[in-house]
N, C-alpha and C positions, 0 to 999 in steps of 0.2 A: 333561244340559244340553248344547245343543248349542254348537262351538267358536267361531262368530262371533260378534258382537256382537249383540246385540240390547235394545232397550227395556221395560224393566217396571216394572210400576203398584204403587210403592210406598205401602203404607197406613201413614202418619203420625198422631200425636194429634192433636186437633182444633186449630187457630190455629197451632200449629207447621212451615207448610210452609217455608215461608222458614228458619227456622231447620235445619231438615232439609236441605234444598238449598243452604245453606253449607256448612255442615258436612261435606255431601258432597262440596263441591269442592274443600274445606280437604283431604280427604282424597285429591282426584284423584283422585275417583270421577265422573263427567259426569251431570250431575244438570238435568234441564228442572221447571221450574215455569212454567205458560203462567199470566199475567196479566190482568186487565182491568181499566180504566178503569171508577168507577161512582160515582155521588153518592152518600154516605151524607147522611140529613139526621136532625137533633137537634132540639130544641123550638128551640132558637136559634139554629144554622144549618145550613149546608152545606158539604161539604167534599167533594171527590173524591180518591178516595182507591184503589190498587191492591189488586185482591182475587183467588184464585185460583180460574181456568176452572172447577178440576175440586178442589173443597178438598177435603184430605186425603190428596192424592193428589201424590205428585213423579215424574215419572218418573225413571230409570237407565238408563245405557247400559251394560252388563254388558258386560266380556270376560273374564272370567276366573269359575271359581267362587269364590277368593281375593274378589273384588270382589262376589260378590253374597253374602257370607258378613257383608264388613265393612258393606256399605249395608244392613244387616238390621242388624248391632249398633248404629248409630249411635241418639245420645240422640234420640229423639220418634219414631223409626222404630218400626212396632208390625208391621208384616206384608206380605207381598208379595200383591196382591190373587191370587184364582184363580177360576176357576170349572168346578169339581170337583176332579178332579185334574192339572188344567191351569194354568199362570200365566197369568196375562195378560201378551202381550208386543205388542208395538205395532210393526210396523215403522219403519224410519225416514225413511221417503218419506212417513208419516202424519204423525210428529214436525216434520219440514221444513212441511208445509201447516200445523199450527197453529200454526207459529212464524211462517209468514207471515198466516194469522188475526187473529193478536193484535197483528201487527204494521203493517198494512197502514192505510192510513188511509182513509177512507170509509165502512167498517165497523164497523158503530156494535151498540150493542146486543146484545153475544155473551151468551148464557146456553148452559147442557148442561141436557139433562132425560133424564132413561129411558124417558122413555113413546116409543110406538112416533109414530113421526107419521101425522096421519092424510090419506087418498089426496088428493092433489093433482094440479097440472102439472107432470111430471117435465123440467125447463130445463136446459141448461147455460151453464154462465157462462162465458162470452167476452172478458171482458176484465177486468184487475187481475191479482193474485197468486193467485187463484183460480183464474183461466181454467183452463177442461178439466174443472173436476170438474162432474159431473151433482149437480142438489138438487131437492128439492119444495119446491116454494111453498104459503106460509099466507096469507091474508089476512085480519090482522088490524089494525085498526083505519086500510085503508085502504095498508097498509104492506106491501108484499110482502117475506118472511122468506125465508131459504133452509136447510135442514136437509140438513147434511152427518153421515150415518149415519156411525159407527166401529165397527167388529163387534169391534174386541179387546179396545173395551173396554166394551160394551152401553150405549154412549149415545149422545146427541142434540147435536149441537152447533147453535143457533141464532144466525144472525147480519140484522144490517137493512144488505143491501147496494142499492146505487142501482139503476132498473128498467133501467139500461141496459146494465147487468154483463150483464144475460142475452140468450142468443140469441132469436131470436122464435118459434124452432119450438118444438114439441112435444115429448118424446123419448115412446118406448114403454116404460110402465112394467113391462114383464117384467121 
């Protein structure tokens, strides 16, 4: 394990992230759970109600092996994700843009998926809390989407930002 700090994708029980991510901070362990705004509706109403980006999933900010020893024993903690012999660890310059994601307002509609996206207009976005990252556009139902790729942790994050976040050129999808 290397000596700096770094972020990993803790796999928690199902509905437990919150509880997982107190618990970790009750400990002074630095624990992110990214959020989102979303309707739920019932036969009788509706309510909005906060749900997690990425469920099951909390990240940690590891510095010590001490601390990634205790943020593995914690109640509804089940497993740190990997993929192979490797963890998943997420920088924190990733951490920073989804905590401005989630937090930014104009930004409507964030879901994650796995699936790859398929080829679009590679844009970059120009203005908001975003500005600077490169995304592909979806055009779905008239809406132009933006898909900011995360490779550490093999998903999709989908967001419905406004057409004027983006610059008007093209970028080269290599």
């Amino acid at each position: 394990m290397e000596k700096q700090s770094c972020w990993y994708v803790l796999y928690v029980r199902s509905r437990h992230e919150k509880k997982v991510c107190n618990l970790l901070n009750e400990k002074s362990i630095e624990a992110f759970l990214p959020e989102v705004k979303t309707i739920r509706k019932w036969s009788d109403r509706k309510k909005m109600i906060m749900k997690p980006l990425f469920p099951s999933y909390v990240f940690v900010n590891i510095k010590s092996p001490s601390e990634f020893h205790d943020a593995l024993s914690t109640y509804g903690a089940c497993a740190y994700i990997r993929f192979g012999k490797e963890y998943a660890k997420v920088p924190g310059n990733i951490i920073d843009k989804i905590k401005l994601l989630v937090n930014v307002d104009g930004v409507t509609d964030i879901e994650t998926n796995v699936q790859l996206p398929k080829i679009g207009d590679i844009k970059k976005i120009t203005m908001g809390a975003l500005s600077g990252l490169d995304c592909e556009i979806l055009k779905v139902d008239n809406a132009k989407k933006i898909i900011v790729r995360i490779d550490s942790l093999r998903q999709n994050i989908t967001a419905t930002i406004p057409s004027y976040f983006l610059s008007q050129q093209t970028l080269n999808a290599s």
